[in-house]
C-alpha positions in Angstrom: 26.0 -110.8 126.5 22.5 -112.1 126.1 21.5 -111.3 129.8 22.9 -107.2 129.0 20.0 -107.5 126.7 22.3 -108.2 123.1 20.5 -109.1 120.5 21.3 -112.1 118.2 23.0 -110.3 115.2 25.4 -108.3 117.6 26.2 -112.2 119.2 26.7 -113.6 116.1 29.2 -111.5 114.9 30.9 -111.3 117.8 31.3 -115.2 117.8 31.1 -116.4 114.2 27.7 -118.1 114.9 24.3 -118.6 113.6 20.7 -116.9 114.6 19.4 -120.8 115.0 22.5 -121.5 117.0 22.1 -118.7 119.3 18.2 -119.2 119.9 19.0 -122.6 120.9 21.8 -121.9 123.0 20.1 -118.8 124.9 16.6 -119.6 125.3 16.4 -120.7 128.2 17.9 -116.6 129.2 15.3 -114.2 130.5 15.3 -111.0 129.1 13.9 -108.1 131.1 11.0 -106.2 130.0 13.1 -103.0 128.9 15.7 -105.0 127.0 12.8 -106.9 125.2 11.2 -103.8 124.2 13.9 -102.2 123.3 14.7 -104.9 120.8 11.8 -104.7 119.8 11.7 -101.5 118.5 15.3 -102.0 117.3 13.9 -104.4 114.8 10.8 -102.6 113.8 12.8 -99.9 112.9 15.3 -101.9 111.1 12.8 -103.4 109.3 11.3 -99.8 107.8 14.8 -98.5 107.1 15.0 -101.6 105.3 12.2 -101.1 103.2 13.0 -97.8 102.5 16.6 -98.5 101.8 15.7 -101.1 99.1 13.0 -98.2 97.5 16.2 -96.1 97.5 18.4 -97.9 96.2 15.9 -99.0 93.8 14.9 -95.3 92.7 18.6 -94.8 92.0 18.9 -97.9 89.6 15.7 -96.6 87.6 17.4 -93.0 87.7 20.6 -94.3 86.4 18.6 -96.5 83.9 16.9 -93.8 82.5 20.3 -91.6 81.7 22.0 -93.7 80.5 19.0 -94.4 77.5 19.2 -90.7 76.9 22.7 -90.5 76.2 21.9 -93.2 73.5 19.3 -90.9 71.5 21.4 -87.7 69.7 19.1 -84.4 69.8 18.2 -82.7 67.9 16.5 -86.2 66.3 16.1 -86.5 62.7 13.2 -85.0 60.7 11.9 -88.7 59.7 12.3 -89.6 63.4 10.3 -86.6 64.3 7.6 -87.6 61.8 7.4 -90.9 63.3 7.9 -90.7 66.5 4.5 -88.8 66.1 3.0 -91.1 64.4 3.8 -93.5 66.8 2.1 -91.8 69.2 -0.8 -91.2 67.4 -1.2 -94.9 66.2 -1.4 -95.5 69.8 -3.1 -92.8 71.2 -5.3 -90.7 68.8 -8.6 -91.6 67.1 -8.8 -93.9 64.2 -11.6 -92.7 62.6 -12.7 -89.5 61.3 -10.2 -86.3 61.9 -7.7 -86.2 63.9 -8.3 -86.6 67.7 -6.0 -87.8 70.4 -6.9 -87.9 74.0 -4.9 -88.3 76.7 -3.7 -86.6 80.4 0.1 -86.4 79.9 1.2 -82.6 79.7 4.5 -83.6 77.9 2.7 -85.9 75.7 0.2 -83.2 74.6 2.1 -80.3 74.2 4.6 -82.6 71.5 1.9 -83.9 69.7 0.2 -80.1 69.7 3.6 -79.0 68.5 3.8 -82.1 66.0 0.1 -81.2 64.3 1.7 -77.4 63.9 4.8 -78.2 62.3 4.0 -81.2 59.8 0.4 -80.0 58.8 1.2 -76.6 59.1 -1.9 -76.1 60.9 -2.3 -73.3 63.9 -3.0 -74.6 67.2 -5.4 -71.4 67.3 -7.8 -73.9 65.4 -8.2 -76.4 67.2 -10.9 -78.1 69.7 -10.2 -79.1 73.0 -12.2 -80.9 75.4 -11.9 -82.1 79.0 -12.8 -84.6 81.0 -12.5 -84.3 84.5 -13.8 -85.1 88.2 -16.3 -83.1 90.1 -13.7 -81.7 92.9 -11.9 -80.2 90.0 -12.1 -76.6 88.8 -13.2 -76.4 85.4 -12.2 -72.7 84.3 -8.8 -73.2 85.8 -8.0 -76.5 84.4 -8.9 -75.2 80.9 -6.6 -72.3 81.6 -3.9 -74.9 81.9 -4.5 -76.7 79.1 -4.9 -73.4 77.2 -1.6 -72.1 78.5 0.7 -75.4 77.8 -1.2 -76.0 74.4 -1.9 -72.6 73.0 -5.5 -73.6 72.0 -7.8 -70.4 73.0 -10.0 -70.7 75.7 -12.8 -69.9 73.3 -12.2 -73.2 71.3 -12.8 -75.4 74.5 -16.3 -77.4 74.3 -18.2 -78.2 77.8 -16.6 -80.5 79.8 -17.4 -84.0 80.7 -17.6 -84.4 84.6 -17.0 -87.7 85.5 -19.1 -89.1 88.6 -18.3 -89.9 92.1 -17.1 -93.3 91.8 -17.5 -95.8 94.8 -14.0 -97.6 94.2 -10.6 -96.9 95.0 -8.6 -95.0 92.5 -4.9 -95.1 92.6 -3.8 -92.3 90.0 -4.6 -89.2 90.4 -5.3 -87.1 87.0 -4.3 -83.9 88.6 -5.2 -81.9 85.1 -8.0 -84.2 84.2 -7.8 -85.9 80.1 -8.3 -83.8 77.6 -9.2 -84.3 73.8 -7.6 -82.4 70.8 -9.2 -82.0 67.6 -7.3 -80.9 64.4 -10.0 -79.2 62.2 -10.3 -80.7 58.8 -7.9 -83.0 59.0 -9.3 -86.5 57.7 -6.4 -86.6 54.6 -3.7 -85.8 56.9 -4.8 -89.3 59.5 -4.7 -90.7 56.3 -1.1 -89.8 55.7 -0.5 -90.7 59.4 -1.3 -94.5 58.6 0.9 -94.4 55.5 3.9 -93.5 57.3 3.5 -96.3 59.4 2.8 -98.9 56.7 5.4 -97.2 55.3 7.9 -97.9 58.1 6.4 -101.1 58.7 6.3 -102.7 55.7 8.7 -105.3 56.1 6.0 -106.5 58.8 2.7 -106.4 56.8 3.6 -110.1 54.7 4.2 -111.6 58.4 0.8 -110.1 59.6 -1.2 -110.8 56.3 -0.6 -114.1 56.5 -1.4 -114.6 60.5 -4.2 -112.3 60.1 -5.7 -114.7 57.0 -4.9 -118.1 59.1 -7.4 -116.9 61.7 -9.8 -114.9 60.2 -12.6 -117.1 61.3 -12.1 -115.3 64.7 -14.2 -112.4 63.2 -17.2 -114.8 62.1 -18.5 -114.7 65.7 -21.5 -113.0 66.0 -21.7 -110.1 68.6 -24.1 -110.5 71.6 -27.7 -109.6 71.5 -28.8 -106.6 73.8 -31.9 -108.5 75.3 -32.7 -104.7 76.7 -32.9 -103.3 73.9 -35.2 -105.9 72.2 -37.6 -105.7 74.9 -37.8 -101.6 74.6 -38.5 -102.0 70.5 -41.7 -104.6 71.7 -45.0 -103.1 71.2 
């Protein structure tokens, strides 16, 4: 079998035995230069259907993760899981200070929290600011166009954009509609209400973290670094 140019898998399971058996046993067997090379390619391309076969079969798993968590959530949600799940986002995402701001490159993400300033402040997306940042390649008046379009902000309320430079490095996501920032005019009070829907919601939490928080509060004695650049710009 070895000398038709078999490989070692096909041997072994036609006689019950090991790789390590085989290689021992046949190695002192010539193979001819076709039936080496065309082993050889045999296992190259076993080993990339491999691969792809486990990135399959992996894709599927995620796939069938990700239904099955949606069968768990009833829609439409709640009103108080709508306000929250907003505030959520905003706790992570938006601007702490100030009025409201969130920035971020997620379409989806953007258009709910749009839609989420509208219906609880009852404020018009008409109103609001937008800005972008994006890369040179990129084409500015379209880009906003998109944003306009998904967000319903007017062109018109669009500041300049940032352009980011040409960096040197390696960049492994691509921000196909660049970031954009979203301002809701006038809207300090209403961040304030943001924050007390969370403590709200996470008051069963703030004793645990109060008392953590007081146990190291040394950690914000350390003084922040000195800017030696500065100092030696403010020198006569």
């Amino acid at each position: 079998m070895r000398k038709r140019g078999i490989s070692y898998t096909v041997i072994g399971r036609e006689l019950g035995v090991s790789k390590s058996t085989l290689s021992f046993w046949l190695k002192s067997i010539p193979l001819s230069n076709e039936h080496r090379e065309r082993l050889y390619t045999a296992r190259i391309r076993n080993m990339s259907l491999g691969s792809q076969s486990n990135k399959e079969r992996r894709r599927r798993e995620v796939e069938a993760i990700i239904e099955s968590a949606k069968a768990e959530i009833s829609s439409p949600i709640s009103s108080e899981a709508y306000r929250l799940l907003g505030a959520g986002l905003y706790w992570a995402e938006g601007s702490k200070g100030g009025a409201i701001e969130i920035t971020n490159s997620d379409p989806l993400l953007i258009l709910f929290m749009t839609d989420w300033f509208a219906d609880i402040f009852k404020v018009p997306p008409v109103t609001f600011k937008a800005w972008l940042n994006i890369y040179p390649q990129q084409d500015d008046r379209e880009l906003k166009r998109f944003w306009s379009s998904l967000t319903g902000i007017p062109i018109s309320q669009f500041g300049k954009s940032f352009v980011k430079p040409i960096s040197k490095g390696i960049k492994k996501n691509n921000l196909y509609y660049g970031t954009i920032k979203i301002r809701v005019p006038k809207s300090t009070d209403n961040k304030h209400r943001i924050y007390g829907w969370l403590q709200g919601a996470l008051h069963r939490y703030k004793k645990r973290s109060d008392t953590i928080h007081n146990r190291w509060i040394h950690l914000r004695s350390i003084e922040k670094p000195v800017n030696l650049n500065y100092i030696r710009t403010m020198r006569p």
